[in-house]
N, C-alpha and C positions, 0 to 999 in steps of 0.2 A: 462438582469439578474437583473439591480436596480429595476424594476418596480414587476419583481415575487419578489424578496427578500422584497419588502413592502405590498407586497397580501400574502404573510406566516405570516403577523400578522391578517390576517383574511379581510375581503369584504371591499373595499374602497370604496367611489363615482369619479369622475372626477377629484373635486377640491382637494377632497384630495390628490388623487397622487399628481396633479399640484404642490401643496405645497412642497412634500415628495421629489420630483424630483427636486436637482436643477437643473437653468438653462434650463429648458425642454421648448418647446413653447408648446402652445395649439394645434396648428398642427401636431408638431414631436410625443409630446405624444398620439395624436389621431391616427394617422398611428401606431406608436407602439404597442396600444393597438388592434388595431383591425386584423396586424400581427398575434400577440400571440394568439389573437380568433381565427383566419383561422387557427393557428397551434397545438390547441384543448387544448392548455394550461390552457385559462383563459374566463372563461363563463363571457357574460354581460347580467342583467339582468335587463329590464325596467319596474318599477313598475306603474301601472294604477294611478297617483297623479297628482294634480295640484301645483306645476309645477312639468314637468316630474320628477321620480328619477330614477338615473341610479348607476347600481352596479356593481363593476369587483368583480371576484373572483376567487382562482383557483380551476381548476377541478382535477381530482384525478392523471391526467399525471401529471397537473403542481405541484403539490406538490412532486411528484419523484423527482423533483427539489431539495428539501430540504436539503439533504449532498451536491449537489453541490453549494451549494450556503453557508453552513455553512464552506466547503471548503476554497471559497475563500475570506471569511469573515475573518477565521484564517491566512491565507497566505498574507493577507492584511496587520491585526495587528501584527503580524509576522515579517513583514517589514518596517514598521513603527519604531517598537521598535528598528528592527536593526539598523534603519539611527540613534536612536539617538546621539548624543555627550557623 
């Protein structure tokens, strides 16, 4: 769900996520991403450039996403506020 919640700001490349994800490795988010491709979520799309460019995006399932993910974006800070002092 981190990695669609930062593809509903629009088309990322690799290193982005990498950034956007903490803590992620190169590997975990390689398997994650390619998950969510076989689960028709998120299209990768590799442009003819030297050096290659690759692009995630979501397709029109994965954006159905979007209340759930603004969901528990609120239920989050929700909770947050509640711990505080």
């Amino acid at each position: 769900m981190l990695i669609v919640s930062f593809l509903l700001e629009g088309p990322k490349r690799f290193n982005e996520l990498r950034r956007d994800v903490p803590n992620i490795s190169q590997r975990m988010l390689t398997l994650d991403l390619r998950a969510l491709e076989e689960a028709g979520l998120i299209q990768r799309t590799v442009f003819a450039e030297v050096p290659v460019k690759v692009e995630y995006r979501l397709t029109d399932d994965g954006q159905r996403l979007r209340p759930v993910i603004h969901a528990l974006r609120e239920f989050g800070l929700w909770l947050k506020e509640r711990d505080r002092p």
